[in-house]
C-alpha positions as CSV (number, residue, x, y, z in Angstrom):
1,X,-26.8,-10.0,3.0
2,X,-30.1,-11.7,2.4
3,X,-33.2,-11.9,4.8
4,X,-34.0,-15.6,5.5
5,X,-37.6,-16.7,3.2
6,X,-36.2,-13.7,0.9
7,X,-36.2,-14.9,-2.6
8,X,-34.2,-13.0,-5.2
9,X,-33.2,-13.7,-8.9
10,X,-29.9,-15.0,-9.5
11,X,-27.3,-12.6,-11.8
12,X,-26.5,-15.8,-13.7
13,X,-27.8,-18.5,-14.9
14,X,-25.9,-21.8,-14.2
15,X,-24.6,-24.6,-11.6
16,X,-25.6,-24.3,-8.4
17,X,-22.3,-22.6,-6.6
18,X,-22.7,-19.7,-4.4
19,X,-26.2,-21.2,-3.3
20,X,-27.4,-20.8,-5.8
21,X,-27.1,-16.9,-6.1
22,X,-24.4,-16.6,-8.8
23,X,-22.8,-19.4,-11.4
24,X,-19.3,-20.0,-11.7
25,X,-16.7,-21.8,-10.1
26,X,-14.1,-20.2,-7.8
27,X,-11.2,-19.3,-9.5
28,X,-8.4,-21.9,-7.8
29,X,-5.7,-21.2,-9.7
30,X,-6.1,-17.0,-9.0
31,X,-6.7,-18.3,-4.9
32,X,-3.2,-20.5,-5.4
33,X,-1.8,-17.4,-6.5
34,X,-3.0,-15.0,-4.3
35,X,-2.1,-17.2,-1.7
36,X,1.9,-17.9,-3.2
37,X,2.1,-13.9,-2.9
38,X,1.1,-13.6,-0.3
39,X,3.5,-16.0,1.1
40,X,6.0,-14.4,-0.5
41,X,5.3,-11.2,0.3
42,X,5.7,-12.0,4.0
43,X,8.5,-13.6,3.8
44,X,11.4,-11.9,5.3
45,X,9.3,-8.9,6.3
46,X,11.5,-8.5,9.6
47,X,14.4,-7.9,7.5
48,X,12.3,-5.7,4.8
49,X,11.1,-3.6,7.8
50,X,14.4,-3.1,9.6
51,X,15.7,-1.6,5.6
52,X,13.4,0.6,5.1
53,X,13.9,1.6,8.5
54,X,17.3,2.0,7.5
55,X,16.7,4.3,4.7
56,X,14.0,6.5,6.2
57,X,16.3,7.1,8.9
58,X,19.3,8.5,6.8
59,X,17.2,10.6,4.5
60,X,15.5,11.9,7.8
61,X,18.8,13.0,9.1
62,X,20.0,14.8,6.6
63,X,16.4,16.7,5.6
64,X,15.2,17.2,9.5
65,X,18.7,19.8,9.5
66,X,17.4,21.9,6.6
67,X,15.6,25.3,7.6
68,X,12.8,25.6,5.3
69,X,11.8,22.1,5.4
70,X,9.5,20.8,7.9
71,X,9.4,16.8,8.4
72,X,6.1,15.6,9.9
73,X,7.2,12.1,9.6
74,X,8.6,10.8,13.0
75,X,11.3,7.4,13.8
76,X,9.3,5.4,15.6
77,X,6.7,2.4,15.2
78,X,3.5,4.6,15.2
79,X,4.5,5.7,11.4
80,X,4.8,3.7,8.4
81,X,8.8,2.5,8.1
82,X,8.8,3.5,4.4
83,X,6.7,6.7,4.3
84,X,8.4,10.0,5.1
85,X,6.4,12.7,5.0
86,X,7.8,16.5,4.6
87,X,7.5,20.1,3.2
88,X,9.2,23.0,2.1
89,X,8.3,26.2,2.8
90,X,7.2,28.2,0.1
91,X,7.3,25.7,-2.3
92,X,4.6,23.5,-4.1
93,X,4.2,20.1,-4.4
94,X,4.0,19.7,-7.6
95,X,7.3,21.1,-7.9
96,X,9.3,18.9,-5.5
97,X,7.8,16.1,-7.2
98,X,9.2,17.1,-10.3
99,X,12.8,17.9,-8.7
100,X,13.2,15.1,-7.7
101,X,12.3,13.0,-10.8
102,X,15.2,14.6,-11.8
103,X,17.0,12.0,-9.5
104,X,14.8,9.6,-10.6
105,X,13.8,9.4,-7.4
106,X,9.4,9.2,-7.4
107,X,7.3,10.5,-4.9
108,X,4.2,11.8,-4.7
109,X,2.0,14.5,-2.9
């Protein structure tokens, strides 16, 4: 943000882009790129969704049943479809983390 009739130095000396605030040229082939990912990323997000759902839903079943372990994580839309979030009672993070690298299985606290 600038006031209107403010003047202020530029960080750069150069062309005239960015009104003459900053030099350079936008970076097209970075905003081609972006723009291809994200593209990509979006496509077939129904389908990416509904697996994840998938997954979470298994691993919830078969953790919700144990005794010391305490799932805050519910199965519906108002949580994230890939995060499932628990604990176990009496034991720390760091060490459940490390249990299940094991498994090569990576989560984090």
């Amino acid at each position: 943000y600038k006031k209107r009739g403010r003047m202020i130095a530029p960080l750069m000396s150069g062309g005239g882009q960015e009104k003459a605030l900053r030099s350079g040229t936008e970076n097209l082939p970075a905003i081609a790129s972006m723009a291809k990912a994200l593209r990509l990323t979006l496509e077939n997000e129904e389908k990416k969704v509904a697996q994840q759902k998938a997954i979470k839903e298994k691993i919830y079943n078969h953790i919700s049943k144990r005794s010391k372990l305490t799932v805050f994580s519910k199965l519906n839309d108002e949580f994230a479809p890939h995060i499932l979030c628990f604990a176990i009672s009496g034991v720390r993070g760091e060490t459940i983390v490390h249990a299940f690298e094991n498994y090569d299985i990576y989560i984090s606290t």
